[in-house]
C-alpha positions in Angstrom: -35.4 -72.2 -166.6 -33.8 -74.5 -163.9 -34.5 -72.4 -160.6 -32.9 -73.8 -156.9 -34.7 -72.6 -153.6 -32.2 -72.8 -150.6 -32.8 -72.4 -147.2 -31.4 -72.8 -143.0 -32.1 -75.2 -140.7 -35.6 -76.7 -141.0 -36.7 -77.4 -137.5 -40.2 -75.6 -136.7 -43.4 -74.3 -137.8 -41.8 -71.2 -137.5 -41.4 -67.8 -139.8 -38.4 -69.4 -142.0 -40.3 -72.5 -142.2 -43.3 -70.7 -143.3 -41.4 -68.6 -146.0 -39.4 -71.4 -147.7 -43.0 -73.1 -148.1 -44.3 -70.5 -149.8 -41.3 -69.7 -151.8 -41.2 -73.8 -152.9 -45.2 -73.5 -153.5 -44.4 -69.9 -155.6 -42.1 -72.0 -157.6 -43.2 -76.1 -158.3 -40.6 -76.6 -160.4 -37.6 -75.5 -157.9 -35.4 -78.0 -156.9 -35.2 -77.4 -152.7 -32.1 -77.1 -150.9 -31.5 -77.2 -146.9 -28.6 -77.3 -144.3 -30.7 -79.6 -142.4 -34.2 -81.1 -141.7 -35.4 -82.5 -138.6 -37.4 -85.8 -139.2 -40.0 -84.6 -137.1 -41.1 -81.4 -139.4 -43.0 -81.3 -142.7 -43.8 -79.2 -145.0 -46.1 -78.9 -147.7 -44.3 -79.0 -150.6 -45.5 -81.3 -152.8 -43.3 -84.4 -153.7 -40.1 -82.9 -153.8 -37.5 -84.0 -151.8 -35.5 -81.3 -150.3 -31.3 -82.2 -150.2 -29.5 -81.3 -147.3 -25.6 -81.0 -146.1 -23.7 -83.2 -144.6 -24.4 -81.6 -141.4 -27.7 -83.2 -141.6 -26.1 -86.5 -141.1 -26.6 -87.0 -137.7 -28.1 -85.7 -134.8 -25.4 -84.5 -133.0 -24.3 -82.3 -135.7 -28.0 -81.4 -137.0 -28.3 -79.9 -133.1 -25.3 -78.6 -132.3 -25.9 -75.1 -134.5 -23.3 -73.0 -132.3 -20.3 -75.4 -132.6 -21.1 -76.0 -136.3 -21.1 -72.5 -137.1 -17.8 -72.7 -138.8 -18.7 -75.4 -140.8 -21.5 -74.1 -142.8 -19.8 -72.3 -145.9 -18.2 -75.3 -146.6 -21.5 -77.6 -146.0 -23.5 -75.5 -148.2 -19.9 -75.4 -150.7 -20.7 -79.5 -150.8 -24.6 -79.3 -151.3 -24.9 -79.2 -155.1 -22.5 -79.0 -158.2 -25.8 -78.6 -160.4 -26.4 -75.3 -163.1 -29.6 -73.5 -162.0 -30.5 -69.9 -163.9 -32.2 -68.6 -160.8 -31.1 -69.2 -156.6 -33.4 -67.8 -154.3 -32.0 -68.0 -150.4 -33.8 -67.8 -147.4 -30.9 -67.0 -145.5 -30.6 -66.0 -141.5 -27.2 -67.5 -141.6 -25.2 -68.6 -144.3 -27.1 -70.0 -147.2 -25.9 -67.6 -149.7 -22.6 -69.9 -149.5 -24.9 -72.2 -151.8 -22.3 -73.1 -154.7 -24.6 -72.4 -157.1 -25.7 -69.0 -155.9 -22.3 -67.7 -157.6 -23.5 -68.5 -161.0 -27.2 -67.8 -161.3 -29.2 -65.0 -161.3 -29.1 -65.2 -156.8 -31.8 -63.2 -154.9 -31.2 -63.5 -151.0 -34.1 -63.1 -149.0 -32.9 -62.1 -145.4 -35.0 -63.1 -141.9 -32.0 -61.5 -140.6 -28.3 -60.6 -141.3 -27.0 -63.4 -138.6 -28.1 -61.9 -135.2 -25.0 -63.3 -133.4 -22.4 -62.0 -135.5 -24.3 -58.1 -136.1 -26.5 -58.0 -133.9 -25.7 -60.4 -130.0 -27.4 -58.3 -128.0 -30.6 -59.6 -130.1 -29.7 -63.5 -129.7 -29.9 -65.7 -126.7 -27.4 -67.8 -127.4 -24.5 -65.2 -127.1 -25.6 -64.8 -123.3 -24.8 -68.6 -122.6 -22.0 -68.9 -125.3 -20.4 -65.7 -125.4 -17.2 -67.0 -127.4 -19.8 -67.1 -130.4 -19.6 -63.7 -131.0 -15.9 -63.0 -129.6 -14.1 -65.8 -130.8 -15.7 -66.6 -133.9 -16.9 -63.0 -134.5 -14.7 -61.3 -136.9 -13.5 -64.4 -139.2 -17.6 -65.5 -139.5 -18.4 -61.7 -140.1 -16.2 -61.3 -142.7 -17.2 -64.4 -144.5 -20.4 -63.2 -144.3 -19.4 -60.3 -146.0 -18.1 -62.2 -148.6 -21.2 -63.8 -149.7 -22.7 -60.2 -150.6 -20.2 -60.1 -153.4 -21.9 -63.0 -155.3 -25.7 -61.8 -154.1 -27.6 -59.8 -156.8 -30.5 -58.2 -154.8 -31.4 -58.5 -151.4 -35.2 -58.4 -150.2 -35.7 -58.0 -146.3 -38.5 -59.2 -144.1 -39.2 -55.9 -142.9 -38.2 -52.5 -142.3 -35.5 -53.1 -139.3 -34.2 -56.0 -141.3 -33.8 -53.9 -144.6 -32.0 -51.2 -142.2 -29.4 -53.7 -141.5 -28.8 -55.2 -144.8 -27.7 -51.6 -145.5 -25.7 -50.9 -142.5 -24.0 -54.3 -142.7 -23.8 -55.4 -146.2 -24.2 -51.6 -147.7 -26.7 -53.0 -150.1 -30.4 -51.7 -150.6 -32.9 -54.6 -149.9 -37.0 -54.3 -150.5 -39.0 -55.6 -147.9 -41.6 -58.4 -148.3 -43.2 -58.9 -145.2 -43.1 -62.8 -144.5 -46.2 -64.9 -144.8 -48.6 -65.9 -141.9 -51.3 -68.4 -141.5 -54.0 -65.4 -141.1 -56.4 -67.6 -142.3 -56.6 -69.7 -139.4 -56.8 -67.2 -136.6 -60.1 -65.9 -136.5 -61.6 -63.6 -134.5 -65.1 -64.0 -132.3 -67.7 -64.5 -134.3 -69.7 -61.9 -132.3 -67.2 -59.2 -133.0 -68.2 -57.8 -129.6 -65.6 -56.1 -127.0 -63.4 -58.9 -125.0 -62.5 -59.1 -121.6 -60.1 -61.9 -121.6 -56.9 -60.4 -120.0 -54.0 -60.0 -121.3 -51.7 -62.4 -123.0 -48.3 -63.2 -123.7 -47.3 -65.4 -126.7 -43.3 -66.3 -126.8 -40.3 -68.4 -126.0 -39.6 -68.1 -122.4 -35.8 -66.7 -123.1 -34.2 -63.1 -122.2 -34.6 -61.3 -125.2 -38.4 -62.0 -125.5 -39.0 -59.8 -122.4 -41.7 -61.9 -121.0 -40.8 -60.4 -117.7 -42.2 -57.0 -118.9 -45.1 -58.2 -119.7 -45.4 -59.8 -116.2 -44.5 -57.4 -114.2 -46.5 -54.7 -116.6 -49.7 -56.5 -115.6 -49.0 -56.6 -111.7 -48.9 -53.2 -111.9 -51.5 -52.6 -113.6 -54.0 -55.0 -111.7 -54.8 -56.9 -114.8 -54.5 -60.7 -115.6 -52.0 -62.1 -117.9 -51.8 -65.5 -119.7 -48.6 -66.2 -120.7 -48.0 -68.7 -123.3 -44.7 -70.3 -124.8 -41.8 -72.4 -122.9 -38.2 -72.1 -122.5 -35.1 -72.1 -120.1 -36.8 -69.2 -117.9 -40.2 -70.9 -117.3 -38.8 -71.6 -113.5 -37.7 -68.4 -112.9 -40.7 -67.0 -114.6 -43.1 -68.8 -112.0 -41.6 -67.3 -109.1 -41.4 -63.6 -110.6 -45.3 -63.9 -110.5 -46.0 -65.7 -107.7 -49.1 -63.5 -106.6 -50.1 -62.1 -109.3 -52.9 -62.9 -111.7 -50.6 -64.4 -114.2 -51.5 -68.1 -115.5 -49.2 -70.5 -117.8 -50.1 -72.1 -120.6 -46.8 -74.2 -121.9 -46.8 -75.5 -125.1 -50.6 -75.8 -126.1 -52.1 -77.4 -128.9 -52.5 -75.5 -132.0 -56.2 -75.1 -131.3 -55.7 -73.5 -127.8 -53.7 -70.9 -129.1 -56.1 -70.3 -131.3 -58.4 -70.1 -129.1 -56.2 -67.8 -126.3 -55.7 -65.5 -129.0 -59.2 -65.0 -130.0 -60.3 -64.3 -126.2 -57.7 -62.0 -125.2 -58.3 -58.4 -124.5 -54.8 -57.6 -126.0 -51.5 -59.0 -126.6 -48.1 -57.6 -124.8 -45.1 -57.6 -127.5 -42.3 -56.6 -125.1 -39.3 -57.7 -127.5 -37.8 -56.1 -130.1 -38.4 -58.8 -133.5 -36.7 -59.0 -136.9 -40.3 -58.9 -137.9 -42.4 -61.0 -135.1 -45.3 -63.6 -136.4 -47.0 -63.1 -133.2 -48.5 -60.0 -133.5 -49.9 -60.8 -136.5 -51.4 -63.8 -135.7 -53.3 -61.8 -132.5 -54.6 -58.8 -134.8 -55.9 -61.7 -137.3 -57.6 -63.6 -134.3 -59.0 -59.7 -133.4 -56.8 -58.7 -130.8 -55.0 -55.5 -130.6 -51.2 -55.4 -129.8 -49.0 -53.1 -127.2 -45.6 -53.6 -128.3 -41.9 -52.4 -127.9 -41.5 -49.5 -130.5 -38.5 -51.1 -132.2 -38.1 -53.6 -135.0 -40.5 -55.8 -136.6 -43.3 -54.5 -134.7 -43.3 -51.1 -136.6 -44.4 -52.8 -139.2 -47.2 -54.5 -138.0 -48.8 -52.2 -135.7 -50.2 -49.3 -136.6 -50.5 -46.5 -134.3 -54.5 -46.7 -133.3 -55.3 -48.7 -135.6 -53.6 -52.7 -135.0 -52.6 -51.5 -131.4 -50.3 -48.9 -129.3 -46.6 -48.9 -129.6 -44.5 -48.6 -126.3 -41.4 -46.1 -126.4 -39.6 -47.9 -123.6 -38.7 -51.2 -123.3 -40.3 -50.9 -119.3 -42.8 -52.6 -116.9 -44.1 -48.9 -116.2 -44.1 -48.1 -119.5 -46.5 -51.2 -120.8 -48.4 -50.5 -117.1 -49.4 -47.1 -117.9 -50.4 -47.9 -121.9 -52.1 -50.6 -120.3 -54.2 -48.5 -117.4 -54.7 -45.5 -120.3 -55.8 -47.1 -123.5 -59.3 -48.3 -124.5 -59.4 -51.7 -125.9 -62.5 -51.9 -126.0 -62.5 -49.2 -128.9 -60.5 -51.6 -131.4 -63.2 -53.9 -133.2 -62.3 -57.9 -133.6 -63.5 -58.0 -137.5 -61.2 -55.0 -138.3 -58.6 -55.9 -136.8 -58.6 -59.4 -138.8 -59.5 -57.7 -142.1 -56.6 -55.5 -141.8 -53.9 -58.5 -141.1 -55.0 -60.0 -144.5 -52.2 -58.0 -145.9 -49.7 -60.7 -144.2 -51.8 -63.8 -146.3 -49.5 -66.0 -148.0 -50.8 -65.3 -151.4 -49.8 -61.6 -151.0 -46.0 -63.0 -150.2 -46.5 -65.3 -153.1 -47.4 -62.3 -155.8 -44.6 -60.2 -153.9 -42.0 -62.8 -154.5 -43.0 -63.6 -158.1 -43.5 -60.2 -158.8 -39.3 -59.3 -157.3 -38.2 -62.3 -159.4 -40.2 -61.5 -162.4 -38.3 -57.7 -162.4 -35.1 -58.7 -161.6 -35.1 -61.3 -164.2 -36.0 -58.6 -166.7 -33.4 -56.5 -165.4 -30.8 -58.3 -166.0 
């Protein structure tokens, strides 16, 4: 059986990235497909090569996502004129316009249906280019609507996601949570109470919130670490000018690591598609207080992984900060209970979808 893996941009060790790893490691003998590639970013997938569109031809077009935007049904029409009996997208965008797709058995695994066309208010780059959504809206929205017709089953990353597919594409999707590197964040080896402070983990950009989580601590007299980088960092720095808050830009893989692991708890102010963060915090044995909405009501569990947050508020985290014991939650637990996110779990998950569907048809 010929089988084709396609996916977005590759650009970061990020939750796509991850997925279309484990998706090409699930499947050694898929050939792997890609809009673009940035030189910089590898992945483990053997010796494959991984083809690309012509919008990976050049910089200018490989980083200029928003002008491109109307360009990428007919770069992914270009990719391949090959026969394959299974397609499996990993689409946030528009991968299902994959030529091949239309033919084979085509199973669209969705981060999310595209946030700027459904969804703005969840996507930074409709604040500084709002003609994304208003110009290009309704002719990208309905060609994303068109790709549904050639898309056999839908699988979502999570709950939220799954919600959307149905509201949006009026198709029924399972969810497969995404994998996450739960192996590598541990928790302390004394499995003892912490008293790190708090910490925030996240691009520095609106919809992340990070100014909740700032301002939550203030008020609650307790201090923050706040870890990530982006457009706001400036802005960021004066909001908590004399506060206990400290900024940790862009660290090394092993400081995270190690930020995590020491933290009291973790604020998760934004609403996610599904959100790796929290994830990688409960597996390094730190709860989570998060934004009741999205991806996050997936991963934490009321009591158990952390406290969810009914308003999106500084007072709101504040008081769930002052009220809650964190010293109740215990580090080894927490990390035995995010081994349900381990990539081999995603792995059997994925076979296991393809596997019925196959049969199925």
């Amino acid at each position: 059986m010929r089988i084709a893996i396609a996916t977005e941009w590759i650009d970061a060790r990020a939750g796509s990235e991850q997925v279309f790893e484990a998706m090409s490691q699930a499947f050694p003998e898929a050939d792997l497909f890609a809009l673009s590639l940035e030189p910089d970013v590898h992945l483990d997938v053997g010796d494959r090569p991984i083809a690309t569109t012509w919008l990976d031809r050049s910089d200018l077009l490989r980083r200029s996502r928003a002008a491109t935007l109307p360009l990428m049904p007919m770069a992914w029409n270009g990719l391949s004129e090959e026969s394959y009996d299974l397609v499996v997208t990993s689409s946030h965008a528009f991968a299902r316009w994959f030529r091949p797709a239309r033919s084979a058995l085509h199973l669209s695994y969705v981060h999310a249906p595209a946030r700027y066309l459904w969804t703005p208010a969840l996507d930074a780059r409709t604040r500084t280019k709002p003609w994304i959504s208003t110009v290009l809206g309704a002719p990208l929205r309905r060609l994303d609507r068109r790709s549904v017709t050639w898309t056999d089953e839908f699988a979502a990353n999570s709950q939220a996601v799954a919600a959307r597919v149905q509201q949006f594409y009026g198709r029924p999707a399972r969810v497969i949570h995404p994998p996450v590197d739960v192996e590598t964040f541990t928790p302390p080896a004394d499995d003892q109470p912490k008293q790190g402070g708090a910490l925030y983990v996240g691009r520095f950009i609106t919809y992340k919130r990070p100014d909740v989580a700032i301002d939550a601590c203030a008020r609650a007299g307790i201090p923050l670490t706040v870890v990530g980088y982006g457009p706001l960092e400036d802005q960021l720095r004066a909001r908590a000018a004399g506060t206990s808050t400290t900024f940790v830009v862009r660290p090394e893989r092993a400081e995270l690591e190690r930020l995590y692991r020491d933290a009291t708890v973790l604020l998760h102010p934004a609403e996610e598609d599904f959100g790796l963060v929290p994830v990688e915090a409960i597996s390094s044995g730190t709860p989570v207080l998060a934004f009741d909405a999205g991806g996050a009501r997936d991963t934490v569990t009321e009591g158990v992984t952390g406290h969810l947050v009914p308003r999106q508020t500084a007072e709101a985290f504040a008081a769930e900060l002052r009220e809650r014991d964190w010293s109740a939650f215990r580090p080894s637990e927490l990390h035995t209970h995010a081994q349900r996110w381990r990539r081999s779990r995603f792995v059997e998950q994925l076979k296991n979808w393809v596997e019925e569907s196959l049969a199925s048809r």
